[in-house]
MIMI-497914 format. One record per residue: z negated, x negated, y of N, C-alpha, C, O in turn. Coordinates in pm, whole numbers, plus 50000, padded with zeros to 5 digits. Atoms other than C-alpha are relative to their C-alpha. Example, Ala and Ser with C-alpha at 12.3 -4.5 7.8 and 13.67 -1.06 7.14 Angstrom:
2
500004991149881492204877049550500004991050120499344980650118 500065008249881492864863349894499275007750109499105002650220 
END
This chain:
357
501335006049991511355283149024500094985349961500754982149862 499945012350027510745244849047499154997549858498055002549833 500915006150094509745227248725498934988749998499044977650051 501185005349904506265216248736500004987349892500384986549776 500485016249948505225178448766499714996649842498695003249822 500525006850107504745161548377499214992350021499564983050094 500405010649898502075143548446498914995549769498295003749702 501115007050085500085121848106498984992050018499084981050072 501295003849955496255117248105500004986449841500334987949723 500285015650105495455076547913498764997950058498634990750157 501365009250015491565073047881499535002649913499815012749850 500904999050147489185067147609499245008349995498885013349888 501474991449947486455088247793500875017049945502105018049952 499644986150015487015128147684499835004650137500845009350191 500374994149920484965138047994501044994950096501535003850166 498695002449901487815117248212501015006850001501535010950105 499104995550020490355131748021500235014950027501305020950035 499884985050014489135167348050500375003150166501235010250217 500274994649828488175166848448501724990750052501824995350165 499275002850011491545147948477501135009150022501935011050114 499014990050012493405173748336499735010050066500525019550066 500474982349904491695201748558500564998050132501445004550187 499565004749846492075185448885501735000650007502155006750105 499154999850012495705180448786500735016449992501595021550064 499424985750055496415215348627499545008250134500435015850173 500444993349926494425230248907500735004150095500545015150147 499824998949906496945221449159501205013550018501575018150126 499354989649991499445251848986501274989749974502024993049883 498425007049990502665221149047499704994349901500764992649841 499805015150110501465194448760499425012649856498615021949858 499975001450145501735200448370499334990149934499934979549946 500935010450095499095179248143500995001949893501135013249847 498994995950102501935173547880499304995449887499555001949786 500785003450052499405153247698498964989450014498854983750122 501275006549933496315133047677499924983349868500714981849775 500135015250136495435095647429499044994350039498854990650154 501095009550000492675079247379499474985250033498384980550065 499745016049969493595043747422501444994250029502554997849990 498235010950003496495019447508500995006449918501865014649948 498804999550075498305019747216500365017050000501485019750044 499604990349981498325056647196500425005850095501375013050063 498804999349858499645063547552500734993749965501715000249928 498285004549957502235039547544500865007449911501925010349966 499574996950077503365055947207500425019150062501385026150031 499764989949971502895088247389501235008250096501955018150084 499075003449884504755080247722501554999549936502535005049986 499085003650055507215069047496501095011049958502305012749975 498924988250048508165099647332500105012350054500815021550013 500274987749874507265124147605501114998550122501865007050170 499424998449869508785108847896499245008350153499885013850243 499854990649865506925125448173500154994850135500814984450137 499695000949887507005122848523499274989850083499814983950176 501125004549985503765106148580498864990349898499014990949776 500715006650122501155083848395498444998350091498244990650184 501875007849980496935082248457500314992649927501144994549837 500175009550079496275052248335498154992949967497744984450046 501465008850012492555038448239500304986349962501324983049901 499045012250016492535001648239498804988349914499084976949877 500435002050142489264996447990499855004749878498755009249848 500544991550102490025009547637500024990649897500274978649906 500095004650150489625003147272501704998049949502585003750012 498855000550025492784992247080500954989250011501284979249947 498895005749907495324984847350499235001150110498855012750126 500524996249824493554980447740501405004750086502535000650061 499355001649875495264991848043501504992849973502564996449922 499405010549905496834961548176501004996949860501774988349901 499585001050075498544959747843501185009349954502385007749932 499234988650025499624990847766500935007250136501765016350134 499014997649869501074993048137500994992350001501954996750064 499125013050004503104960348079501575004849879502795003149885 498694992350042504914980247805500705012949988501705016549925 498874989449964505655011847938500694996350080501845000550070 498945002649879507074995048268501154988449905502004982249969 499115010950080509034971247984500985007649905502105003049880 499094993850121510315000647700500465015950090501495022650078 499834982949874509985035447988499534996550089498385000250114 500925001349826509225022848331500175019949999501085028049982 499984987549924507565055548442499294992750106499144980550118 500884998749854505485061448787498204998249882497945004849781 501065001250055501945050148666498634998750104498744988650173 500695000449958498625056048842498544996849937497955004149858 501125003350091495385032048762499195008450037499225013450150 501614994649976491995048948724498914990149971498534986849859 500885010749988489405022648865499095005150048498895014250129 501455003049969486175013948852499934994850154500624984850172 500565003949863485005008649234499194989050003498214987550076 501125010249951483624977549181501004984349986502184984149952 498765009649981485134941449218500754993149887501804986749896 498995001550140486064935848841500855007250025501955002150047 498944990550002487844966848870500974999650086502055004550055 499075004249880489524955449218501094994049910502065001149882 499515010450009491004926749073501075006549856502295006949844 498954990750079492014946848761501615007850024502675009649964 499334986749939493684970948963501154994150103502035001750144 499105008249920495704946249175500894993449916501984990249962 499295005550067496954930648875501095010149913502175008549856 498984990050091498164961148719501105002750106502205004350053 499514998349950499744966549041501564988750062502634991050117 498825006950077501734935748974501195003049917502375003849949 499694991450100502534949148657500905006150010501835002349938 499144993049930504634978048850498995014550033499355022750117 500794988849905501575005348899500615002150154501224994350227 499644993149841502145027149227498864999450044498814993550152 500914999849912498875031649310498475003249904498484999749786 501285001550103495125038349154499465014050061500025017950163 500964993749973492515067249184498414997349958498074993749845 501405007650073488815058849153499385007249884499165019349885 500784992450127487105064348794498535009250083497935018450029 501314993149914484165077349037500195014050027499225021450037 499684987150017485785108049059498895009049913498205017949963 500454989450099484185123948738498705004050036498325015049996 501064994549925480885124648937499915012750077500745016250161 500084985449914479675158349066499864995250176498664992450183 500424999449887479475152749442500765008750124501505018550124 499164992849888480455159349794501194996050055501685003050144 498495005450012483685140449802500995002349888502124997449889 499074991250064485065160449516501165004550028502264999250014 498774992049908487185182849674501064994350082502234998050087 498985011249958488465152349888500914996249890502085000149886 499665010650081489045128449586501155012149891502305008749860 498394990949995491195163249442501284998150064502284991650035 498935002749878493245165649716500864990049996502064990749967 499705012450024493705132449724501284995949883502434991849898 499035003550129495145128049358501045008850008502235005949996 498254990250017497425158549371500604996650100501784999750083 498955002349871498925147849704500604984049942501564978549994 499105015450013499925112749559500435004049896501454997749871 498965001950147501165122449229501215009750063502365006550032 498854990349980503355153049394500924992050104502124994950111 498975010749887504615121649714500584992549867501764992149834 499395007150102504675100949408501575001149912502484993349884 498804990950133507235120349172501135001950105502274997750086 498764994749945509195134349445501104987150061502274988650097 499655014449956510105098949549501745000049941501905004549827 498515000450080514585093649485499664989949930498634983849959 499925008750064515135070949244499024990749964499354979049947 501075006150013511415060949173499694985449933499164975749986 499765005050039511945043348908500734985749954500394976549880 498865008349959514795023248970499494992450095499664980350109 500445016049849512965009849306498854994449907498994982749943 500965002850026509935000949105500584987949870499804979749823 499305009950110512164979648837500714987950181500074977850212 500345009549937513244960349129499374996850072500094989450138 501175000849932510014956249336500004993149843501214994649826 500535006150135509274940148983500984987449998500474976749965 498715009950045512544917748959500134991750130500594980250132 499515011849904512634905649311499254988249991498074988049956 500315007650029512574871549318500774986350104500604974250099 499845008749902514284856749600501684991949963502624987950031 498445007250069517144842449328500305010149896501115005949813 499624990850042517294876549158500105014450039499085021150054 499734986749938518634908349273499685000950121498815008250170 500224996249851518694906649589500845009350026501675013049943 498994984850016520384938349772500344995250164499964985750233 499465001249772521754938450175499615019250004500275028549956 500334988049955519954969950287500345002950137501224995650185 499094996049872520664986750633498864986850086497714983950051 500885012749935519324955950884499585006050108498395003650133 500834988049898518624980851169501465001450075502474994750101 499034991849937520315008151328501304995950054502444999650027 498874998949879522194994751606501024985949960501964984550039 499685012649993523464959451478499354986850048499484976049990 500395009049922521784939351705498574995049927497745001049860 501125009850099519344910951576498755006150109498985014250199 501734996449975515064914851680499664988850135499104978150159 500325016349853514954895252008498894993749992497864999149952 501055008150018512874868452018499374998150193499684992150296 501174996149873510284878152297498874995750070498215000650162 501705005950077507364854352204499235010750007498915017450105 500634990350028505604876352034498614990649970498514978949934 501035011149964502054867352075498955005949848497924999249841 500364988350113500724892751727500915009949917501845017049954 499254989650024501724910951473498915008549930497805004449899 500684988750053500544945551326500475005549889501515012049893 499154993450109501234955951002499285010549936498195009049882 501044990250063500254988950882500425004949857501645007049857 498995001350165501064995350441498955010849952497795010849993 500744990950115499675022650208500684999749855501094989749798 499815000350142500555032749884501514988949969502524985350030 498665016949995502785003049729499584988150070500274978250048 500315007849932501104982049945499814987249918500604977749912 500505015750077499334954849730500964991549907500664980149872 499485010150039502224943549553500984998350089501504987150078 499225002549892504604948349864499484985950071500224976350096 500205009849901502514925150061500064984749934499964974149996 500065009050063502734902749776501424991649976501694980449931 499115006249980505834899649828500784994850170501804988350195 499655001649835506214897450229498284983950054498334972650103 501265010949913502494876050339500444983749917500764974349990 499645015050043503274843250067501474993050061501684980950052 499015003649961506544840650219500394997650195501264993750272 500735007649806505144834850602500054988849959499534986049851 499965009449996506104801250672498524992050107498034995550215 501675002349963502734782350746500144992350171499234986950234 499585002649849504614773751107499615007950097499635005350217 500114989949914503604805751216499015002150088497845001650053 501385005849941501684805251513499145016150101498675015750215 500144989449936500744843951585498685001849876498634996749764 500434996450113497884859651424500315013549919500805022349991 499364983950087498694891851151499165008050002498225000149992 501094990050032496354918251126500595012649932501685017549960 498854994950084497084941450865498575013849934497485012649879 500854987250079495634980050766500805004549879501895010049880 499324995350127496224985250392498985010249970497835007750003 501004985850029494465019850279499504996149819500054994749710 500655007350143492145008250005498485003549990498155010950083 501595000150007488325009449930498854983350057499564974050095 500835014149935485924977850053500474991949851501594989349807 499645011250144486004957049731501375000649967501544990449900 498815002050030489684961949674500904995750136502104997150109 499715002749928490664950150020499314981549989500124972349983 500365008450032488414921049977501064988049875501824978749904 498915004350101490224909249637501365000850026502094996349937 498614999350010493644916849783499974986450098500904978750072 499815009749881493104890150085499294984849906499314973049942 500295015050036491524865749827501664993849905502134982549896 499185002850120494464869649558501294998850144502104990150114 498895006949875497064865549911499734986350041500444976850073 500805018149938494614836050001501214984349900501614972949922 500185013050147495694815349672501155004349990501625000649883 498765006550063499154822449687500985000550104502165003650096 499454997649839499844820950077500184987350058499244979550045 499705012549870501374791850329498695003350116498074994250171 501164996949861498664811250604499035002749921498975005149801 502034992050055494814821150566499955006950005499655012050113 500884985249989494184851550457498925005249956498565002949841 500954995450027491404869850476499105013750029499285018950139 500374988149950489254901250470499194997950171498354989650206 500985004249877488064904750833498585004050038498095015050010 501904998849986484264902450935499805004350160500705004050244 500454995849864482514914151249499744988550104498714981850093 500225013749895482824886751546500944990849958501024980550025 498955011050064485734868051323500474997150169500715006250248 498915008549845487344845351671501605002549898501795000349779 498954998350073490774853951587500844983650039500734976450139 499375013850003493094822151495501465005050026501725016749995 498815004150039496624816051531500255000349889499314997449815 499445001250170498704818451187498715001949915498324993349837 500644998550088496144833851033500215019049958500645026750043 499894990550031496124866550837498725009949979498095006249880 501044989449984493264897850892500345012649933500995021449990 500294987950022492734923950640498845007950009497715005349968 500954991549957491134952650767498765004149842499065010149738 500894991750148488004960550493500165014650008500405021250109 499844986650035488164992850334498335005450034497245000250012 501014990449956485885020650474499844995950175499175003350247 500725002849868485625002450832501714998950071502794997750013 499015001549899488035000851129500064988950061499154984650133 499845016049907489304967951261500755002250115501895006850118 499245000449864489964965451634499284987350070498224982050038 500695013149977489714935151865499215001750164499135012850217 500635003949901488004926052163500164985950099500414975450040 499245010749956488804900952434498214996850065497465006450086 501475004749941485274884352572500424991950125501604988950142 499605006549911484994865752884500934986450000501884984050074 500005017350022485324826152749502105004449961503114997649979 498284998749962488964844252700500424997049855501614994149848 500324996850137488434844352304500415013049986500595021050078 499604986450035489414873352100499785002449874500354999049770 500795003350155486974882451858500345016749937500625026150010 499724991050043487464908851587498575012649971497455009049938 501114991749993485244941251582500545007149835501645006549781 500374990150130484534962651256499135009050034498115007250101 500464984249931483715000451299500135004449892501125002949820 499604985450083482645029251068500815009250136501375019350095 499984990249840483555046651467501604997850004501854985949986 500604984850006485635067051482500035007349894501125006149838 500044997050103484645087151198500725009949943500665013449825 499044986150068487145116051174501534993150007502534997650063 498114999950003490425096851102500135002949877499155002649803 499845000350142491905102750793500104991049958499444994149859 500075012150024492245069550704499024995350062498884996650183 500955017849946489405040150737499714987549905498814985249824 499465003649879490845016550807501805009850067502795013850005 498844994350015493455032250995501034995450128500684992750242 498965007749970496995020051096499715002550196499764994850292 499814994749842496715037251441498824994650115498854992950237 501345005449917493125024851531500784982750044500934977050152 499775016249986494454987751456500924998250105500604993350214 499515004149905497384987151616500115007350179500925005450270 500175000049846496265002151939498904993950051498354996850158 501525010149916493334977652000501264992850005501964993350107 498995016349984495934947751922501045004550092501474994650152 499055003549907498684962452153498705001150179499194998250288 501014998149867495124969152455499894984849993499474980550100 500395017849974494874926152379501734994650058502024988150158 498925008749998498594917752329501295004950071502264997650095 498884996749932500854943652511501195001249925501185006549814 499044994950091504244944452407500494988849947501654987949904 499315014850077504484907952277499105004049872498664994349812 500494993050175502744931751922501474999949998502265005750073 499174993050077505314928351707499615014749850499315012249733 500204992550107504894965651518500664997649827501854994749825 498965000950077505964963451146499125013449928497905014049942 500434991450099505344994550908500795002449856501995005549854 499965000350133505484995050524500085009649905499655020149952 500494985550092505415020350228498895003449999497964995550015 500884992749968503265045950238499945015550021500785022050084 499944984349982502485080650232499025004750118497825002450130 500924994949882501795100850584500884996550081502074995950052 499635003749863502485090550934499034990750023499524983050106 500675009649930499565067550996500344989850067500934982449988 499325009549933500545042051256501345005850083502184998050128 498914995449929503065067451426499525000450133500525005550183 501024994649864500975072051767500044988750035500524985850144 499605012449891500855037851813501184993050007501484987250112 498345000250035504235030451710500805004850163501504999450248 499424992649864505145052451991499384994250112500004993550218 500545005149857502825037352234500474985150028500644979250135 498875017249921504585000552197501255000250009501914990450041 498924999149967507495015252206500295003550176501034998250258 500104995949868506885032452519499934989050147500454989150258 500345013449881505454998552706501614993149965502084987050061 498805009950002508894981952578499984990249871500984983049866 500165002850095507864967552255500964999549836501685009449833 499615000950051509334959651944499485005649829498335003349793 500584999150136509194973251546500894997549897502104996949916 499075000750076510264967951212499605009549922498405012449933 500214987750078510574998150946500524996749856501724998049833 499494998250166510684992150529501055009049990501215018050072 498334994049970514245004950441499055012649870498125009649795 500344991550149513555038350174500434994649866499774998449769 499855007950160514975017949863499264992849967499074990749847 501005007450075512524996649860498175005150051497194997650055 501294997250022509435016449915499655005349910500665010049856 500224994550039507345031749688499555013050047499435022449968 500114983549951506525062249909500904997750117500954985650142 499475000449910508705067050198499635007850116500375015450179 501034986149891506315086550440499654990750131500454992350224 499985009649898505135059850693501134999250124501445003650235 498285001249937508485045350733501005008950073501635006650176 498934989849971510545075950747499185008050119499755017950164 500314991449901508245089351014500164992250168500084996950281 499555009049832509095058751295501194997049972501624989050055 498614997349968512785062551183500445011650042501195015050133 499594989249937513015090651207499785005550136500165016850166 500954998549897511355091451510501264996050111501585001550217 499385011449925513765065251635499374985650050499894977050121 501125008749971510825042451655500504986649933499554978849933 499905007150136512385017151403501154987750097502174993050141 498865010549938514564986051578500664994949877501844996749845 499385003450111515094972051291499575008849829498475014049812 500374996450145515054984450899500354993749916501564991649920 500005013350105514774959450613499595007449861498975017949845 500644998050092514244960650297499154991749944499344980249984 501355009050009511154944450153500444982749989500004973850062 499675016150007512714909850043500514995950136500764983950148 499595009149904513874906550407498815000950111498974994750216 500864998949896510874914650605499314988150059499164986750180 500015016449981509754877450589500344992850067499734986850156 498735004849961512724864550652500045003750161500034995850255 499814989349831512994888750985498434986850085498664978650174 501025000749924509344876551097500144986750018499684981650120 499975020250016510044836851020500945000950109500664994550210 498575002349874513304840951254499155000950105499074990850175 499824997049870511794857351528498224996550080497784997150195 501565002949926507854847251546500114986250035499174980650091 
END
């Protein structure tokens, strides 16, 4: 019999900590090994526990969060998941912890009785059990922390066959990222050289206000413009489009021969919104097979369907290598696929797109 999931609950709230531990325990695979009231007592806990997993709350008494995450990923990097507030303090919080070395967040909104319960379950036990099972979790998440362009760099596999990413003029690119995302892209969008004359459009799986704050905190430390995208945005050259959370970004070509961006709750049964597969099959119905595909960490397949459909026209993709993702689900589903031309690891994905856009 497999040994089940360690997983430690860190909030001040009891009622967090209790419904926390249910949702968790509920799923039969995760262990509540224990629970702390604040900062300092998690980290002290983490410390001498070790488990597998970490909730994290990121306002307490004591020690906060963003504090007490700075020194478990400094004395026990574990796997750490924030629990945020849904609102745009809490965005910005929650992006910074993800700096920090967080994997990913669940919303404090949870503890509400409603009809997205049962989702927002689901939900958490399916990322802490992708989470954990992850090789060497740890280890990638210490360097995702360390890269630095003049430290640790690695030579990961550059893609399959040998052969470099032909340069096609590519007229777009598509990038689809989930879990790991916000500090991945933090390390791939500032490093677009501001020469670049395609525009990006990019589905990260997030909530509205934390999509917002990720395209302002890319804005302020980017060579290109990025920004969350709006309904009717004229799309630019070298500019960067994140999809808002809850809505679907696809584009539209108008007569004057413009190509303005649309925002959709429609269609409403994907699992994802925004989702990788909506985006990049509007942008390859504008751009054909001069989309360059790229896909990121992430848990799922989202973005496999269209993956396959620019492959099919003759199209080109690039695939995050598994060492440097934090989930390997995405990725591993357009390599495995064979969908993947090239495979990089995160510090070269940049690099790849500066060569060949």
């Amino acid at each position: 019999m497999l040994r089940k999931i360690r997983a430690v609950v860190i909030d001040d709230s009891a009622f967090m900590r209790k419904s926390l531990s249910i949702m968790l325990e509920g799923s039969g695979e995760i262990e509540v090994i224990g629970t702390a009231r604040d900062g300092l007592e998690g980290y002290n806990l983490v410390k001498s526990t070790k488990p597998d997993i970490v909730t994290l709350d990121i306002e307490m008494p004591k020690m906060d969060g963003l504090t007490a995450l700075q020194k478990i990923m400094k004395d026990c990097p574990t796997p750490v998941m924030m629990v945020s507030s849904l609102t745009t303090e809490g965005a910005e919080s929650t992006l910074k912890a993800m700096e920090y070395g967080a994997v990913d967040f669940i919303p404090k909104e949870l503890s509400f009785v409603n009809v997205n319960i049962i989702k927002i379950k689901d939900d958490l036990i399916r990322k802490v059990k992708e989470i954990v099972k992850q090789r060497s979790l740890t280890d990638r998440l210490q360097r995702l922390r360390n890269l630095s362009g003049k430290s640790k760099t690695r030579t990961g596999v550059i893609e399959p066959d040998s052969k470099p990413l032909p340069k096609i003029g590519y007229k777009a690119i598509a990038l689809g990222i989930s879990t790991g995302g916000p500090m991945s892209l933090q390390k791939v969008v500032p490093a677009i050289k501001k020469e670049i004359t395609v525009p990006i459009f990019i589905v990260q799986h997030m909530p509205p206000k934390f999509t917002k704050s990720l395209a302002e905190r890319l804005n302020g430390i980017s060579n290109v413009e990025v920004k969350e995208a709006e309904h009717n945005d004229v799309v630019k050259a070298g500019s960067v489009y994140i999809a808002p959370g809850g809505f679907h970004m696809t584009l539209k070509k108008i007569s004057s021969g413009q190509i303005l961006i649309d925002i959709s709750e429609n269609p409403s049964t994907t699992l994802h919104r925004p989702s990788v597969d909506i985006m990049m099959s509007s942008v390859l119905n504008v751009y054909g097979k001069s989309t360059l595909g790229v896909i990121m960490t992430g848990m799922g397949k989202d973005g496999y369907e269209a993956v396959k459909e620019l492959k099919n026209i003759g199209g080109y993709t690039i695939a995050q290598d598994e060492d440097s993702c934090v989930v390997y689900g995405m990725p591993k589903a357009i390599v495995d696929a064979g969908y993947a031309d090239v495979i990089l690891p995160l510090e070269k994905i940049a690099d790849q797109i500066n060569k060949v856009v």
